[in-house]
C-alpha positions as semicolon CSV with decimal commas, in nm:
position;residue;x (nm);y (nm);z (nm)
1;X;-8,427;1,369;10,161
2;X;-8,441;1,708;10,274
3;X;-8,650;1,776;10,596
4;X;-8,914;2,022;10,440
5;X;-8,942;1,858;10,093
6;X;-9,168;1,558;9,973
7;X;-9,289;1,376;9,702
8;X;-9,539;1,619;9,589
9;X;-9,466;1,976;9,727
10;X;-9,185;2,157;9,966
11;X;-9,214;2,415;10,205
12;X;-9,025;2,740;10,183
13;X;-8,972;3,080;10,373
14;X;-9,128;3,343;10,274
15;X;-9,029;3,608;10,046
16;X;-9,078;3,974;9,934
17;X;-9,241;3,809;9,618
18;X;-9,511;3,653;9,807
19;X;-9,662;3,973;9,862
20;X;-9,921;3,938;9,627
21;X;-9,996;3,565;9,699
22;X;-10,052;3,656;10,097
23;X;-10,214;3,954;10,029
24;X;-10,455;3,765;9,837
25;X;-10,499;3,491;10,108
26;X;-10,529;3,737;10,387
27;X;-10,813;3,907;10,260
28;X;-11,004;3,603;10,093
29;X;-11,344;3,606;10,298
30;X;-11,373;3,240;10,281
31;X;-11,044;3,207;10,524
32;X;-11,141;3,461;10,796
33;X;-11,288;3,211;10,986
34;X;-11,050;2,995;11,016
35;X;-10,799;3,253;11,099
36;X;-10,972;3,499;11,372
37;X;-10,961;3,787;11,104
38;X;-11,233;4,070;11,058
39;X;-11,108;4,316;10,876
40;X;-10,889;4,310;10,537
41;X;-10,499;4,351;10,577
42;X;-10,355;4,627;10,356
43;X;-10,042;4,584;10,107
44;X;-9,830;4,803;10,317
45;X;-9,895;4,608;10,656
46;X;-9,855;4,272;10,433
47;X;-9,525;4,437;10,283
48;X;-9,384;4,532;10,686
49;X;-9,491;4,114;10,725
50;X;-9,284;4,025;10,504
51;X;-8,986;4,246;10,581
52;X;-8,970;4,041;10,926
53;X;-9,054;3,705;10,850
54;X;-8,729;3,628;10,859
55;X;-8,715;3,676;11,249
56;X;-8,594;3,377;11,460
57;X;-8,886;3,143;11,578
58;X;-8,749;3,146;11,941
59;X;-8,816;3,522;11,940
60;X;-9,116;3,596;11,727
61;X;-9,264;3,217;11,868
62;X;-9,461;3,177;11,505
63;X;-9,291;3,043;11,192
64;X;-9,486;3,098;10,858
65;X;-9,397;2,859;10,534
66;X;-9,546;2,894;10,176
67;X;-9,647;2,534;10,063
68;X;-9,493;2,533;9,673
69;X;-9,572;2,240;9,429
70;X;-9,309;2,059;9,246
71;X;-9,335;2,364;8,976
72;X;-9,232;2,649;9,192
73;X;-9,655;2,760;9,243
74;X;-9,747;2,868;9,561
75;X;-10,064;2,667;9,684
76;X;-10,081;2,758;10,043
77;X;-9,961;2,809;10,387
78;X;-9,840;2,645;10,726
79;X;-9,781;2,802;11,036
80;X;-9,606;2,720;11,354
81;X;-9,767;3,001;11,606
82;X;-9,801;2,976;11,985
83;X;-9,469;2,809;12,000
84;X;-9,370;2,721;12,329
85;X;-8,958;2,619;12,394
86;X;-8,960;2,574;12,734
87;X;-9,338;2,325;12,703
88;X;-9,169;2,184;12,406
89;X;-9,539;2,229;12,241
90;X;-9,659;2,447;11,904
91;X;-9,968;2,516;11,751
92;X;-9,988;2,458;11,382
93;X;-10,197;2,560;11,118
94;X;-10,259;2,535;10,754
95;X;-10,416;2,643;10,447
96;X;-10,471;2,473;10,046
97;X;-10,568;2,800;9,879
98;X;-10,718;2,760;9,549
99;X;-11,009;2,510;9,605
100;X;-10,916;2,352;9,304
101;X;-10,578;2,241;9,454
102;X;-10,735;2,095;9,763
103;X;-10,760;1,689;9,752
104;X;-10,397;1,602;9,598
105;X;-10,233;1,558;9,925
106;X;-10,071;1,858;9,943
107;X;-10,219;1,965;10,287
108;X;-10,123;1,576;10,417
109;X;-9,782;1,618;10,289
110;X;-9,716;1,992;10,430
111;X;-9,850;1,849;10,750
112;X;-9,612;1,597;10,781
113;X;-9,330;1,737;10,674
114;X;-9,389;2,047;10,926
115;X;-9,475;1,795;11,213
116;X;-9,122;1,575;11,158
117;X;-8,965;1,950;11,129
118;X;-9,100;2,030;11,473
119;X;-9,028;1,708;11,645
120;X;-8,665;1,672;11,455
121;X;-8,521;2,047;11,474
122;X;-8,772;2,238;11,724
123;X;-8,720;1,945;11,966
124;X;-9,091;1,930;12,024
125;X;-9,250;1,734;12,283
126;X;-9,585;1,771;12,086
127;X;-9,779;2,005;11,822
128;X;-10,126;2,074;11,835
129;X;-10,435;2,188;11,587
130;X;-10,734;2,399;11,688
131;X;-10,995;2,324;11,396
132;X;-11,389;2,432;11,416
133;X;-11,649;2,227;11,492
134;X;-11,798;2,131;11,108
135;X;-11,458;2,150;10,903
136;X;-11,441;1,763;10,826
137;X;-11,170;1,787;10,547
138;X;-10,928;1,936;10,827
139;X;-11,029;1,681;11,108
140;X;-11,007;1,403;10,841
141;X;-10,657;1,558;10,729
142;X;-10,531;1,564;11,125
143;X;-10,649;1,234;11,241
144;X;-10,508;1,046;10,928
145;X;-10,184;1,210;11,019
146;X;-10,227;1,053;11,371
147;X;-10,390;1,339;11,575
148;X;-10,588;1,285;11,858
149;X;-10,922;1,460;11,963
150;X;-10,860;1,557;12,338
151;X;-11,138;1,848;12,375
152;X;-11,387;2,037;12,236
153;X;-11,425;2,415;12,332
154;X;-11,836;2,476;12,330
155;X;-11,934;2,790;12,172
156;X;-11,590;2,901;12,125
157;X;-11,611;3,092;11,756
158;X;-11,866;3,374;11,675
159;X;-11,894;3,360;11,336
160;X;-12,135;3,502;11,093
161;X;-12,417;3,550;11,320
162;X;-12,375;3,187;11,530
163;X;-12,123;2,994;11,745
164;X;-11,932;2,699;11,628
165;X;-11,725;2,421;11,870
166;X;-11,366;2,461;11,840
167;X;-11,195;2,114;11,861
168;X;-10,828;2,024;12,004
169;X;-10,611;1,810;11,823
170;X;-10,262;1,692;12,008
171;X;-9,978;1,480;11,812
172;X;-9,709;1,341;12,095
173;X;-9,437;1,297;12,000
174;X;-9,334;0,970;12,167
């Protein structure tokens, strides 16, 4: 079996064809939370993105992958950012979407596969989530995959006129 495809989806690199798809994702209001963003990303800056995504993860230290069904449709994203060689630690995040495609184990299977890519390639010593306090479908997604809680950050998001916990997540690879 190939290392970054499942039963259900695979994960690819992106390409100059995603444009649209990212675009769309970038500026959807209902992600910025999760992703620290406050102001909309334009094509051109999306279109520069994607002209370097190729870049090695040992010198850009993030690694985005589109999440593609069986069929070739893009249905989200997962990212390796804050990567760390020398710690042997990432931070990874990840993203169903169309709501409609959330809840047929996509998400669990990207996760996996990108966790047994960072253990079996990266050399990881461990990869870690950051999720806010509230977001049950992404704590029930990590801790089914084996995550542990190890902290909560108080008060650590400002978002839409209150603050919300921010939770850490750890997976050691042992």
């Amino acid at each position: 079996m190939l290392s970054l495809k499942g039963d259900k989806i695979y994960l690819r690199a992106l390409e100059p064809e995603d444009l649209d798809f990212v675009h769309a994702v970038e500026n959807n209001e209902e992600f910025w939370e999760v992703s620290a963003t406050q102001t909309p990303y334009s094509r051109f800056m999306i279109k520069q993105y994607l002209e370097n995504a190729h870049r090695d993860i040992y010198d850009v230290k993030q690694l985005r992958l589109v999440i593609c069904d069986l069929k070739d449709k893009e249905v989200g994203l997962i990212d390796i950012f804050d990567f760390e060689p020398k710690d042997r630690r990432a931070a990874l995040g990840i993203l169903i979407a169309d709501a409609s495609e959330r809840g047929k184990g996509y998400g669990a299977e990207a996760l996996e596969l990108i966790c047994n890519y960072c253990f079996k390639h990266l050399a990881m010593h461990q990869v870690y989530a950051n999720i806010t306090g509230g977001n049950e479908k992404s704590v029930k997604l990590f801790e089914n995959l084996g995550f542990e809680r190890v902290g909560v950050k108080k008060d650590w998001t400002y978002f839409e006129g209150r603050f919300k916990d921010e939770i850490l997540y750890q997976l050691i690879n042992k």
